[in-house]
N, C-alpha and C positions, 0 to 999 in steps of 0.2 A: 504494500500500500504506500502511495504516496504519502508524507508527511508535511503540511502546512508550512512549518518552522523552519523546512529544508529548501523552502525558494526563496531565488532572489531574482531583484529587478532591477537592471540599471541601465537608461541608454535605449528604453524602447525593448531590452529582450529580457526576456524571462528564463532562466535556467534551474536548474535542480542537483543539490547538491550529494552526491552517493554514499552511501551508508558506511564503505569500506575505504573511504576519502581519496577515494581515485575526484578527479578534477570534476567539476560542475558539468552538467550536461545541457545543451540546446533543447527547450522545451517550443518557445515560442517568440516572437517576436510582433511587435506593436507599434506598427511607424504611423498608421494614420487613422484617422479617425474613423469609426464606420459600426456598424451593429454589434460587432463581437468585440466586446471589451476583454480589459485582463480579467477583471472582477468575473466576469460572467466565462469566461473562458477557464479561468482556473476551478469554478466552481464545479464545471461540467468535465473536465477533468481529474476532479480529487472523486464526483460520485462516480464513473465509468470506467477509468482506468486503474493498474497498478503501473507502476515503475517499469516489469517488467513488458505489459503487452504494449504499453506505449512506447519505449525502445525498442521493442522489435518492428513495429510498424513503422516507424523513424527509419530504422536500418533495411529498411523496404522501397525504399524513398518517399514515400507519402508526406503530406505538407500537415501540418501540426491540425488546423481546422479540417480538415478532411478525414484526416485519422478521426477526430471525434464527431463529423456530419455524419461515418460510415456508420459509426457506432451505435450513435443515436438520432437516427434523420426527422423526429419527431423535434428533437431540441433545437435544430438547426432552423426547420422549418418557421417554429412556433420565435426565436429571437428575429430571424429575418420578416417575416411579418409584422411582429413587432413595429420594428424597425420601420419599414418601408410606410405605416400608419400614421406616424408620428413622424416623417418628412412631409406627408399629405399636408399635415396638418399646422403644417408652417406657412 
């Protein structure tokens, strides 16, 4: 299981620190503004994945949002709606 206390953020990217203090790993990254927040992207990651199934779909090359759209295309769906309701509405 991922562990809360073991990310960090600096710079736009998001990484995760390894239990057996091998170097921080690439979890995500956050250049521009748009539906999938960290807040919301971390959240959907700490319920859906571990450590381990999310690195190996990383090491599959899959892009960090896709690995968890696959996962759970009901969450995906249900923030991009969201989202695109509340541009309407600007």
């Amino acid at each position: 299981m991922f562990k809360k206390e073991k990310f960090s953020y600096f710079g736009g990217y998001l990484t995760y620190n390894l239990e057996n203090g091998e170097r921080d790993i690439f979890i995500a990254r956050f250049k521009h503004g748009g539906p999938f927040t960290k807040a919301k992207f971390l959240k959907e990651l700490l319920n859906s994945h571990t450590v381990e199934s999310y690195t190996a779909a990383m090491e599959k090359g899959e892009s960090p949002l896709t690995i968890l759209k696959d996962t759970n295309p009901s969450w995906y769906t249900t923030v991009m709606e969201n989202w695109k309701s509340k541009q309407g509405a600007l």
